[in-house]
MIDOSE-1310 file (N, C-alpha, C; in nm, 2 decimals, decimal comma, always signed):
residues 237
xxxx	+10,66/-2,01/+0,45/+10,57/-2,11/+0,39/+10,43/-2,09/+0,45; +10,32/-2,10/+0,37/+10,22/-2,06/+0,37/+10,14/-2,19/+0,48; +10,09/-2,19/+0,58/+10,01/-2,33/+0,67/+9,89/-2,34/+0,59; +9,88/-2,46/+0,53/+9,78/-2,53/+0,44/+9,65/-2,65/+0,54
xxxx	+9,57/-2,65/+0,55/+9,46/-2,72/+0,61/+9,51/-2,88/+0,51; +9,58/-2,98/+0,60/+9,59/-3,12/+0,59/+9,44/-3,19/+0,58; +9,36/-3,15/+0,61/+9,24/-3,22/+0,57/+9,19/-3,20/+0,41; +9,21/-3,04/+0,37/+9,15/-3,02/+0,24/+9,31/-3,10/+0,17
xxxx	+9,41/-3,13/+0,20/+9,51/-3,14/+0,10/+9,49/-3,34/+0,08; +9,45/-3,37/+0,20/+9,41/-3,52/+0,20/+9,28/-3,55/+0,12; +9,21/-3,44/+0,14/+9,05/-3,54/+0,05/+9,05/-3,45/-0,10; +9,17/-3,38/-0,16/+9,19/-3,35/-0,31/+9,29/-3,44/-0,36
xxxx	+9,40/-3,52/-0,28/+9,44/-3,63/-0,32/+9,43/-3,79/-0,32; +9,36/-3,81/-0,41/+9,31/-3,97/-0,42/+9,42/-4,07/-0,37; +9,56/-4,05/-0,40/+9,64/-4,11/-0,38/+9,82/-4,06/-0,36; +9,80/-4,02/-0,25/+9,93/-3,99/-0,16/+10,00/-4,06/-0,12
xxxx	+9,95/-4,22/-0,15/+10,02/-4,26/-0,10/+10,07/-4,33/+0,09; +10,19/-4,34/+0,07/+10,22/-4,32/+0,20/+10,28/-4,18/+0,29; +10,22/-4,16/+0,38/+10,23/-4,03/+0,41/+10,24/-4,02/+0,55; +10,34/-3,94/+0,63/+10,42/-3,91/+0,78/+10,39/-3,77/+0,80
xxxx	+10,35/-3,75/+0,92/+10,27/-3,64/+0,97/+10,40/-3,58/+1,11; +10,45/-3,49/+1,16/+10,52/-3,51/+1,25/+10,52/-3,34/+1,29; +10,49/-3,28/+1,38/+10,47/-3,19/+1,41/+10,42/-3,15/+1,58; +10,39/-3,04/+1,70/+10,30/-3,01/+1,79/+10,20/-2,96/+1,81
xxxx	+10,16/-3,01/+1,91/+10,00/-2,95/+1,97/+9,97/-2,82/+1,98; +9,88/-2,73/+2,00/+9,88/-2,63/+1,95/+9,91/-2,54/+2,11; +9,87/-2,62/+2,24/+9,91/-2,59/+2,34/+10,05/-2,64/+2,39; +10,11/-2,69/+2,32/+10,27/-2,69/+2,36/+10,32/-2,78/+2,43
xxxx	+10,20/-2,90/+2,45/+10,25/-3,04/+2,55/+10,27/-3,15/+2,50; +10,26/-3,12/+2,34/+10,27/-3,33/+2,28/+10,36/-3,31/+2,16; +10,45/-3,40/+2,15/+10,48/-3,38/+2,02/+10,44/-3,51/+1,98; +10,41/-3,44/+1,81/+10,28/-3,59/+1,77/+10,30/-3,66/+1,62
xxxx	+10,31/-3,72/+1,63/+10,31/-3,78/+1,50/+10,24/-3,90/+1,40; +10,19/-3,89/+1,33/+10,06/-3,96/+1,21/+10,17/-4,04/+1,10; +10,16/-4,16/+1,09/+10,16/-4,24/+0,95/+10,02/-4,33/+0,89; +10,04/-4,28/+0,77/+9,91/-4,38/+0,68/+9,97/-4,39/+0,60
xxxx	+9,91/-4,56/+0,60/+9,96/-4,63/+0,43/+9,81/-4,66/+0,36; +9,85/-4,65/+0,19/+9,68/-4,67/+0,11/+9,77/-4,78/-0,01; +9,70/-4,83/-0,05/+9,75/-4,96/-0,17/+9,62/-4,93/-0,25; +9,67/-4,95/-0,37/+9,58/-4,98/-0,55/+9,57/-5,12/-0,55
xxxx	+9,68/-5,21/-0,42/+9,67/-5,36/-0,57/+9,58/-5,42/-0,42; +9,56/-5,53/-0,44/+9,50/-5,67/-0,34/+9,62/-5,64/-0,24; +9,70/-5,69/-0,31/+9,85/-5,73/-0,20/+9,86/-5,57/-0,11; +9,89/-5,50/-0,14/+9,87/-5,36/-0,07/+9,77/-5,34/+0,02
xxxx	+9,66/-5,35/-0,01/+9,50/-5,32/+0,07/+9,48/-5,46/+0,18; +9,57/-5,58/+0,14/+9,53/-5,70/+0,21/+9,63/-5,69/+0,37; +9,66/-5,53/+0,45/+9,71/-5,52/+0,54/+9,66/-5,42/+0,72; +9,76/-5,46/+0,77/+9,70/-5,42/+0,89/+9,80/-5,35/+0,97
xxxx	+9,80/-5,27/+1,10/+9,91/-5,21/+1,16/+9,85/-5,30/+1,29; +9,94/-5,32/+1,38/+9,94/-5,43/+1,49/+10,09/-5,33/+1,59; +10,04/-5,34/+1,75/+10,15/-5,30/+1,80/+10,26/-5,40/+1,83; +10,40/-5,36/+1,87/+10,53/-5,46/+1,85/+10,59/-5,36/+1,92
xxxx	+10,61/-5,39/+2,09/+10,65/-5,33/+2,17/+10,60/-5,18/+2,19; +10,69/-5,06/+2,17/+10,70/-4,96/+2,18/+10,65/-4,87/+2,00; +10,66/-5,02/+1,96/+10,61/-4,97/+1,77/+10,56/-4,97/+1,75; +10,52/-5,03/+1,63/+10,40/-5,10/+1,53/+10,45/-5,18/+1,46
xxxx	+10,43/-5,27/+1,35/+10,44/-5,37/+1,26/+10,31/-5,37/+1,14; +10,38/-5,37/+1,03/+10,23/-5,40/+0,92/+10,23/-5,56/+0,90; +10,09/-5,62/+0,91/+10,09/-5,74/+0,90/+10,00/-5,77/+0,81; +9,96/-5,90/+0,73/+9,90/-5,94/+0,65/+9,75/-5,96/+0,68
xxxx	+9,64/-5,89/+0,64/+9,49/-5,91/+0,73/+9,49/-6,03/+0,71; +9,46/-6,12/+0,57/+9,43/-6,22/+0,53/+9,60/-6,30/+0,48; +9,62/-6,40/+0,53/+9,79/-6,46/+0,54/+9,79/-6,54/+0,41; +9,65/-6,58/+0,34/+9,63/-6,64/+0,22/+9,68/-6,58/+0,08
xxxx	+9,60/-6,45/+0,18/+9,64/-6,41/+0,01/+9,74/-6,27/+0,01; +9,85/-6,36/+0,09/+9,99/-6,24/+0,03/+10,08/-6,29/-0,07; +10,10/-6,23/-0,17/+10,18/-6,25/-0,27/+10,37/-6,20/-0,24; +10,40/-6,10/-0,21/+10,50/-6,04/-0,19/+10,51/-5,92/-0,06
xxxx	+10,56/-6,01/+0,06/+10,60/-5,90/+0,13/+10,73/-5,85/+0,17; +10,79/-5,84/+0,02/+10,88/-5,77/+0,10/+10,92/-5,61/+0,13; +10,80/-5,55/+0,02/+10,80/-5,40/+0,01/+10,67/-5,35/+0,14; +10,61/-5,47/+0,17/+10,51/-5,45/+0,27/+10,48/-5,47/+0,40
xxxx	+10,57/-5,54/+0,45/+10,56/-5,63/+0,58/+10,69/-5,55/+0,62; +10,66/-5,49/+0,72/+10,81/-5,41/+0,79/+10,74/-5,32/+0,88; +10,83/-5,24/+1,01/+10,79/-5,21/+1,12/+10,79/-5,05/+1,07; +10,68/-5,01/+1,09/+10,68/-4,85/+1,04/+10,73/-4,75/+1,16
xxxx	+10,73/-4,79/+1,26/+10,74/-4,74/+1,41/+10,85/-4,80/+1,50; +10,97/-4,76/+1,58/+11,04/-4,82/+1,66/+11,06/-4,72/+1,68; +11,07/-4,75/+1,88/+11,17/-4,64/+2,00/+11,31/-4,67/+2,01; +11,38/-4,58/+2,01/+11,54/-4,57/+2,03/+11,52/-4,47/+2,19
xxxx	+11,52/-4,53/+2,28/+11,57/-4,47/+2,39/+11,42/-4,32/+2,42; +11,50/-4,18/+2,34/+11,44/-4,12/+2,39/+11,37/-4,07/+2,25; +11,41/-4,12/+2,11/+11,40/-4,11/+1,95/+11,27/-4,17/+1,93; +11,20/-4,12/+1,87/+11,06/-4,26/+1,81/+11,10/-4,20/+1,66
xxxx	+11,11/-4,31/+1,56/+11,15/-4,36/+1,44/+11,02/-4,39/+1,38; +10,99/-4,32/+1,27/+10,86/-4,31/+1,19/+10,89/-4,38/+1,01; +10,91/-4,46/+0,94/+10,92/-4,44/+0,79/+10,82/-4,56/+0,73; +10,84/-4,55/+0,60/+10,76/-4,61/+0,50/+10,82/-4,69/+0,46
xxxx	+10,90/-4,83/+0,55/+10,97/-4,90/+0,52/+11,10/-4,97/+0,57; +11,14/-5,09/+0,55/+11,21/-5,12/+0,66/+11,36/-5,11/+0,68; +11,36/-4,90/+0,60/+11,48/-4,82/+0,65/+11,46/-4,80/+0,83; +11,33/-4,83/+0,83/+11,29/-4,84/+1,01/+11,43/-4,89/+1,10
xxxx	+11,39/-5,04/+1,06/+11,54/-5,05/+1,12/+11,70/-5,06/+1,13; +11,68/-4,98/+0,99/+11,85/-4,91/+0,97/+11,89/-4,80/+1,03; +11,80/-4,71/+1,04/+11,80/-4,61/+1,14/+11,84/-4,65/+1,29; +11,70/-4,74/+1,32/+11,73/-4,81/+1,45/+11,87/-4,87/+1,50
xxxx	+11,91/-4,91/+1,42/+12,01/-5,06/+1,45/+12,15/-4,92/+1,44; +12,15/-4,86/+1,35/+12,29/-4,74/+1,31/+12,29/-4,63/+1,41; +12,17/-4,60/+1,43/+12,16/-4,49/+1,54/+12,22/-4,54/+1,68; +12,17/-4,68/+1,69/+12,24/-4,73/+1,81/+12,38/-4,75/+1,83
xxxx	+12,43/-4,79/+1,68/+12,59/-4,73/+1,72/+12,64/-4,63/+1,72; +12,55/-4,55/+1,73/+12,63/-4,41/+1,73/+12,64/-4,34/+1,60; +12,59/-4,35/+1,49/+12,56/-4,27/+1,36/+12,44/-4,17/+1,38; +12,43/-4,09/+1,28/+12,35/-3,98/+1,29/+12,24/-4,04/+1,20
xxxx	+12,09/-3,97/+1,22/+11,96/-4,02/+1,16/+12,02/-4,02/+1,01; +12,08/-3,90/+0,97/+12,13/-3,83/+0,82/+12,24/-3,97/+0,74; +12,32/-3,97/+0,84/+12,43/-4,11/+0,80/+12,34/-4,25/+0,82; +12,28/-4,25/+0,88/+12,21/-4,39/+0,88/+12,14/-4,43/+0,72
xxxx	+12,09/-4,30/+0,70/+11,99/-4,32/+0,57/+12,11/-4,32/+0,46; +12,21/-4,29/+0,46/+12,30/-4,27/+0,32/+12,30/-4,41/+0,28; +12,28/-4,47/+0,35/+12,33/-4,65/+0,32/+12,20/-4,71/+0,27; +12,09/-4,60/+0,27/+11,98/-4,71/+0,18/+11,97/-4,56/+0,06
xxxx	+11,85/-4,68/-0,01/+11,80/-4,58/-0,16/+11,63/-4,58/-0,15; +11,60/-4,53/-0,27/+11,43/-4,53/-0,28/+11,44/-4,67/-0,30; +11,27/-4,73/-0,33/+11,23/-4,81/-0,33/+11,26/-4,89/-0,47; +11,28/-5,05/-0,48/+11,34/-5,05/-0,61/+11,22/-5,12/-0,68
xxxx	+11,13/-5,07/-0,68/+10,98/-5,12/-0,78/+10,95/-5,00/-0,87; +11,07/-5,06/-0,95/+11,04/-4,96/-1,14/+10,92/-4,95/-1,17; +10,85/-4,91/-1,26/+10,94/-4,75/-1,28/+10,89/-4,65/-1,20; +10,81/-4,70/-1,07/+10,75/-4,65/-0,99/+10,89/-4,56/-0,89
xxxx	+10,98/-4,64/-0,84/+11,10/-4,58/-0,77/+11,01/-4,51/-0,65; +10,96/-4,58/-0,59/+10,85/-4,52/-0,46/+10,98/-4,51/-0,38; +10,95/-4,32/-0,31/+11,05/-4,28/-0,24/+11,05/-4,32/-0,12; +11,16/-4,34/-0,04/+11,17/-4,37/+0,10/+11,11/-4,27/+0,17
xxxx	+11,06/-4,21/+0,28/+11,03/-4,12/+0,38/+11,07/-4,15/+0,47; +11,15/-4,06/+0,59/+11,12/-4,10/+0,72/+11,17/-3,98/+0,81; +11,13/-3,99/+0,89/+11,08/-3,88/+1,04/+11,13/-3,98/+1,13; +11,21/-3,82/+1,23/+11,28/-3,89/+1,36/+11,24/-3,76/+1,44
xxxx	+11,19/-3,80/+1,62/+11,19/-3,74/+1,68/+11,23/-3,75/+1,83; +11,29/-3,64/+1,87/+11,35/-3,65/+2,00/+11,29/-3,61/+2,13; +11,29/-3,61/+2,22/+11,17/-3,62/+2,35/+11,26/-3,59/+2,45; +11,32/-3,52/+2,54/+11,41/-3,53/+2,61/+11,45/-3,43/+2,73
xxxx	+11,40/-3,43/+2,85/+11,42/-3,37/+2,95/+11,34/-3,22/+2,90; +11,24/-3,23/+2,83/+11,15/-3,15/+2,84/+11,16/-3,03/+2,70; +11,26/-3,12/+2,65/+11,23/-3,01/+2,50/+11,27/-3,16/+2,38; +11,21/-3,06/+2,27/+11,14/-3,16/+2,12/+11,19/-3,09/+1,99
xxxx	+11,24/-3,20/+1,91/+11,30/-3,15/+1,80/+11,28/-3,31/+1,69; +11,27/-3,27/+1,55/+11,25/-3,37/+1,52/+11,34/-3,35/+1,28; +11,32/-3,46/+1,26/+11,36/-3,40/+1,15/+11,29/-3,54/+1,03; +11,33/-3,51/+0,91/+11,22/-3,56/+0,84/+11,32/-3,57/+0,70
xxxx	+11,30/-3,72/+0,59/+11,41/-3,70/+0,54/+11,31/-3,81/+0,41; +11,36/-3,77/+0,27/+11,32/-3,84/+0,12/+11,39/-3,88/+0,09; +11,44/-4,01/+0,04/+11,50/-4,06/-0,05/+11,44/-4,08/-0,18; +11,46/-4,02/-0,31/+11,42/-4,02/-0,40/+11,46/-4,04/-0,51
xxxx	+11,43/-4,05/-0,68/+11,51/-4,11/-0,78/+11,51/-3,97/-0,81; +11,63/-3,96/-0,91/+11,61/-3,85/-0,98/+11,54/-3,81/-1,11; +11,46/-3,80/-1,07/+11,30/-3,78/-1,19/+11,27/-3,93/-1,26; +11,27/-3,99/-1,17/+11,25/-4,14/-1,26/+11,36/-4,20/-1,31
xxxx	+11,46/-4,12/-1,27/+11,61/-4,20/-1,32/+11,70/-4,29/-1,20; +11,64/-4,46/-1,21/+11,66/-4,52/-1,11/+11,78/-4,55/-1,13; +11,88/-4,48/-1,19/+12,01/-4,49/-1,16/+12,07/-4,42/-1,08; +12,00/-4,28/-1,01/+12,06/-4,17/-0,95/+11,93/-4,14/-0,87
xxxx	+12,03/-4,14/-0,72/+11,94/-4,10/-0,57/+11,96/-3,96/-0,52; +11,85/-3,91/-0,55/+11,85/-3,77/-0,49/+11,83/-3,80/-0,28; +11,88/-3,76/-0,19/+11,84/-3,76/-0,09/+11,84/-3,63/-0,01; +11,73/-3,56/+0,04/+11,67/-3,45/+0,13/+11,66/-3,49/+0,27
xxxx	+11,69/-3,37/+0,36/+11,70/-3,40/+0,47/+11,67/-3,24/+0,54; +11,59/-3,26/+0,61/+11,50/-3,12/+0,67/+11,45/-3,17/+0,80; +11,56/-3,05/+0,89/+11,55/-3,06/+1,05/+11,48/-2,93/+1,09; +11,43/-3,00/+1,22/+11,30/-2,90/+1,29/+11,34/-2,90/+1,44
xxxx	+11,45/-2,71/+1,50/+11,46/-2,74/+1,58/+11,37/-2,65/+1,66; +11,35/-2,67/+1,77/+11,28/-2,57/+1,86/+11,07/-2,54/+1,77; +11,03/-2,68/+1,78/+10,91/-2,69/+1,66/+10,83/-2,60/+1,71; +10,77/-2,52/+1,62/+10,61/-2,41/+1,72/+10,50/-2,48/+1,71
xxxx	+10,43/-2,47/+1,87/+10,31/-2,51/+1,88/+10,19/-2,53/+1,75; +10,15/-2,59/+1,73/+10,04/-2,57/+1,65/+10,08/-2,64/+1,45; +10,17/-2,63/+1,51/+10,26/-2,64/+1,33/+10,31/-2,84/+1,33; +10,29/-2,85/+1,22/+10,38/-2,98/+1,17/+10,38/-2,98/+0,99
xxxx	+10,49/-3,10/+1,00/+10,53/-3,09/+0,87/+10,47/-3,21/+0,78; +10,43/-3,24/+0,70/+10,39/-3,34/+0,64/+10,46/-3,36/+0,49; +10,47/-3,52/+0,49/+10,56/-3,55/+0,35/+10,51/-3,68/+0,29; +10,49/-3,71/+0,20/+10,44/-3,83/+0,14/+10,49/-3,88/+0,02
xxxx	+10,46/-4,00/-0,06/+10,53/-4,05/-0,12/+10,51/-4,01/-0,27; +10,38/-4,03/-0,30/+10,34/-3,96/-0,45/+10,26/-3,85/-0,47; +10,34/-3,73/-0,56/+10,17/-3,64/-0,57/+10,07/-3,65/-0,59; +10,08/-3,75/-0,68/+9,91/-3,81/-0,69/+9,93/-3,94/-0,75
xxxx	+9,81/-3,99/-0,81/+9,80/-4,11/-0,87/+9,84/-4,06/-1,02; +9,88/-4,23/-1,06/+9,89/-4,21/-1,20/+10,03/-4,36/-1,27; +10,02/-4,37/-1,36/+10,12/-4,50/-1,40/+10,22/-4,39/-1,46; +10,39/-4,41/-1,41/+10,42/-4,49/-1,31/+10,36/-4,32/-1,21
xxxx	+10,39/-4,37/-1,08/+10,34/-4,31/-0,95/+10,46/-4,15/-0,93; +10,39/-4,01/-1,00/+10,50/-3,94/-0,99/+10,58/-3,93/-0,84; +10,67/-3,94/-0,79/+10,73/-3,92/-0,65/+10,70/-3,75/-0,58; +10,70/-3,76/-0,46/+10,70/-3,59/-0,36/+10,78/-3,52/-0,48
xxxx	+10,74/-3,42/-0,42/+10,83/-3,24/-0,47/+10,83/-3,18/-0,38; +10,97/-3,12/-0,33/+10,93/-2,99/-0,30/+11,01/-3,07/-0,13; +11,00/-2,93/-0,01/+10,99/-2,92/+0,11/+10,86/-2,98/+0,22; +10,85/-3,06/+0,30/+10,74/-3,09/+0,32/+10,63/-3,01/+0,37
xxxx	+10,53/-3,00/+0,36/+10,41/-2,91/+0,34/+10,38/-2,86/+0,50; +10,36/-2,75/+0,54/+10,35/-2,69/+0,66/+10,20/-2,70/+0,67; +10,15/-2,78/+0,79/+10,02/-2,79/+0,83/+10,02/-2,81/+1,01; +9,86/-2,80/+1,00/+9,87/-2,75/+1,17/+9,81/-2,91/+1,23
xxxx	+9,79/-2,90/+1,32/+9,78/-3,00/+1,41/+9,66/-2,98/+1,53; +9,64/-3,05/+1,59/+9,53/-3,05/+1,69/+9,57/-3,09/+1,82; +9,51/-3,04/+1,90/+9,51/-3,06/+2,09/+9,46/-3,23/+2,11; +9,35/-3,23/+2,06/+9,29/-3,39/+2,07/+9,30/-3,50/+1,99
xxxx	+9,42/-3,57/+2,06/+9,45/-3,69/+2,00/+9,34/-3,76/+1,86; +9,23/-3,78/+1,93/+9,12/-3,84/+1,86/+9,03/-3,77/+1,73; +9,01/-3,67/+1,80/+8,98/-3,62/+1,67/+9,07/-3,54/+1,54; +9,25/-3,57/+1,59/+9,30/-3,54/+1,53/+9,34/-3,69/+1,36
xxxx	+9,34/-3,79/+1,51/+9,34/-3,92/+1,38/+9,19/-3,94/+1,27; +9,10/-3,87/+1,36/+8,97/-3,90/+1,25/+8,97/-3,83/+1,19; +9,00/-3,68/+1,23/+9,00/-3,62/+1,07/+9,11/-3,67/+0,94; +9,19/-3,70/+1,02/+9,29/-3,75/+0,90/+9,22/-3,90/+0,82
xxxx	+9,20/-3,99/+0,92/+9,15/-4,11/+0,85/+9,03/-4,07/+0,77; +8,93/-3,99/+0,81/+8,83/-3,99/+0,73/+8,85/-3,88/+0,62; +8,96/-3,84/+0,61/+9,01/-3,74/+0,43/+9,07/-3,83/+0,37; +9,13/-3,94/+0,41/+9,20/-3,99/+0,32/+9,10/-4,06/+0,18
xxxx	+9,10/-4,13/+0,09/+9,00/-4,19/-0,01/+8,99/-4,30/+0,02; +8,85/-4,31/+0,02/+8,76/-4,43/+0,09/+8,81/-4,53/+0,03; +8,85/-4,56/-0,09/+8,90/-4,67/-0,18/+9,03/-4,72/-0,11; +9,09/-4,63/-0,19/+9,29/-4,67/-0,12/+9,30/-4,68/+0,02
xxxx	+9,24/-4,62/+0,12/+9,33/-4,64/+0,28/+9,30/-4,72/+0,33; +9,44/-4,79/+0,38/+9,45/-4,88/+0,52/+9,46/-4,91/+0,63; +9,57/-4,80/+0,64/+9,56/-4,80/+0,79/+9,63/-4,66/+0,82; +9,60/-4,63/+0,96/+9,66/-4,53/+1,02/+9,69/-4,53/+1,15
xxxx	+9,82/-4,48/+1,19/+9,89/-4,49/+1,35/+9,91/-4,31/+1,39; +9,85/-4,32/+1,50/+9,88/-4,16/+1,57/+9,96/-4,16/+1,69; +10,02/-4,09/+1,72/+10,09/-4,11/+1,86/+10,15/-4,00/+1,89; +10,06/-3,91/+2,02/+10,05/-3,78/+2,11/+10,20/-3,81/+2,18
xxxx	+10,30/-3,77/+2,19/+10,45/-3,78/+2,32/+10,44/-3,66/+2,39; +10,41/-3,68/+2,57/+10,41/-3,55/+2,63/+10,55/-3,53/+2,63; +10,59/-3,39/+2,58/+10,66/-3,33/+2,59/+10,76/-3,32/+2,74; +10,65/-3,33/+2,84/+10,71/-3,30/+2,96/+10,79/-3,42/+3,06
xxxx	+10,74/-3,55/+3,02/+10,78/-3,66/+3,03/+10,79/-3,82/+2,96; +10,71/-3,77/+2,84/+10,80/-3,88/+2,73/+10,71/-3,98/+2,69; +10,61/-3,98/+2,81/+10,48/-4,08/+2,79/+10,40/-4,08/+2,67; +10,26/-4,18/+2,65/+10,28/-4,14/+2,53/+10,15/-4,21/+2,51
xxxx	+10,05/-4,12/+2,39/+9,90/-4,23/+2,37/+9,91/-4,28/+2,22; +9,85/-4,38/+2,19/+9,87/-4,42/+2,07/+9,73/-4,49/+2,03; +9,68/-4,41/+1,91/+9,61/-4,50/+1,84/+9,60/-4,53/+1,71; +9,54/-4,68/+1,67/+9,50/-4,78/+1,52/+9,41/-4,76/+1,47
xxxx	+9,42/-4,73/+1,35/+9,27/-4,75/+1,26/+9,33/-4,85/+1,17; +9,25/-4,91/+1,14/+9,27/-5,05/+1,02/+9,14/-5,05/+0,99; +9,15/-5,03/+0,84/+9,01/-5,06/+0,71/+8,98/-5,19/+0,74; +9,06/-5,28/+0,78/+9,07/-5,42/+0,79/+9,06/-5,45/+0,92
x	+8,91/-5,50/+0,97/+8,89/-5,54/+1,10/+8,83/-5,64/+1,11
């Protein structure tokens, strides 16, 4: 697979959506991973990412004017031990809570579906990654309809062992805009990554479209001990 520049693939898509970044440093000490969410309506755009322990949480900027959260208020981020748990929704903590008894990331997700906001059927995404006594492996997984047919769940699942420096994988929810919102295609997109935390989230925040985005979460994991930096952008401050 050909490595594509995530900046030019971000500022030619107006609307991606929600979109998980999960990949390493190009020097071999962080394994790192990016989520951004973007909204078309009020209720979508009217949000914020806030930390919750070792996570994150999306919360309401303005508490007046939420209409419906239940597709929007949910923890995008939670640690399992030595696991940090990435998705686009609150398969977050089905993962979390199944993984803890002992199911696999793959079995945890069989028990949910895509999203059920016809005829849109916005796919699930989610990324899991492991940190552990000095080596990193991570995997990345779609739940999706089948071509718009919200009777039938297609589900993908693509593991990343032994990741190379410099590489990560990115996956998102729509190819582009449009009524209803076509869903991903494909294997997720091979793109590279950066040494510096900060200017790795600004380049992303600032390709995304000025209109749609909300927010964005980065988070560097040294490889060598598990530690870990983490930064917020919110449109909404």
């Amino acid at each position: 697979m050909k490595m594509i520049s995530l900046e030019n693939e971000l500022k030619e898509n107006a609307y991606p959506g929600r979109g998980i970044v999960i990949g390493m440093t190009p020097d071999g000490k962080n394994a790192v991973t990016a989520y951004f969410i973007m909204g078309r309506s009020e209720n979508s755009r009217n949000r914020i990412f806030v930390e919750e322990g070792e996570g994150i949480r999306t919360e309401a900027f303005d508490p007046s004017k939420l209409v419906d959260p239940s597709l929007i208020i949910y923890a995008p981020v939670r640690v399992l031990g030595d696991k940090t748990i990435v998705t686009n929704g609150d398969q977050t903590d089905t993962i979390y809570d199944l993984m803890g008894e002992g199911k696999t990331f793959e079995e945890s997700l069989r028990t949910r579906e895509f999203e059920p906001d016809a005829p849109n059927y916005t796919p699930r995404i989610s990324g899991i990654m492991r940190v552990s006594d000095g080596t990193y492996s991570y995997a990345m997984s779609i739940l999706k309809s089948n071509n718009g047919n919200g009777d039938a769940c297609n589900r993908f699942t693509f593991a990343y062992k032994n990741p190379v420096a410099g590489e990560g994988h990115f996956i998102h929810t729509y190819m582009c805009d449009g009524n209803p919102l076509p869903s991903f295609e494909g294997e997720p997109k091979l793109v590279g990554i950066e040494d510096d935390m900060d200017a790795f989230a600004d380049m992303v925040w600032n390709s995304l479209n000025e209109d749609n985005k909300v927010s964005l979460f980065v988070r560097y994991i040294s490889i060598a001990d598990g530690t870990y930096k983490t930064k917020i952008i919110n449109k909404n401050v």
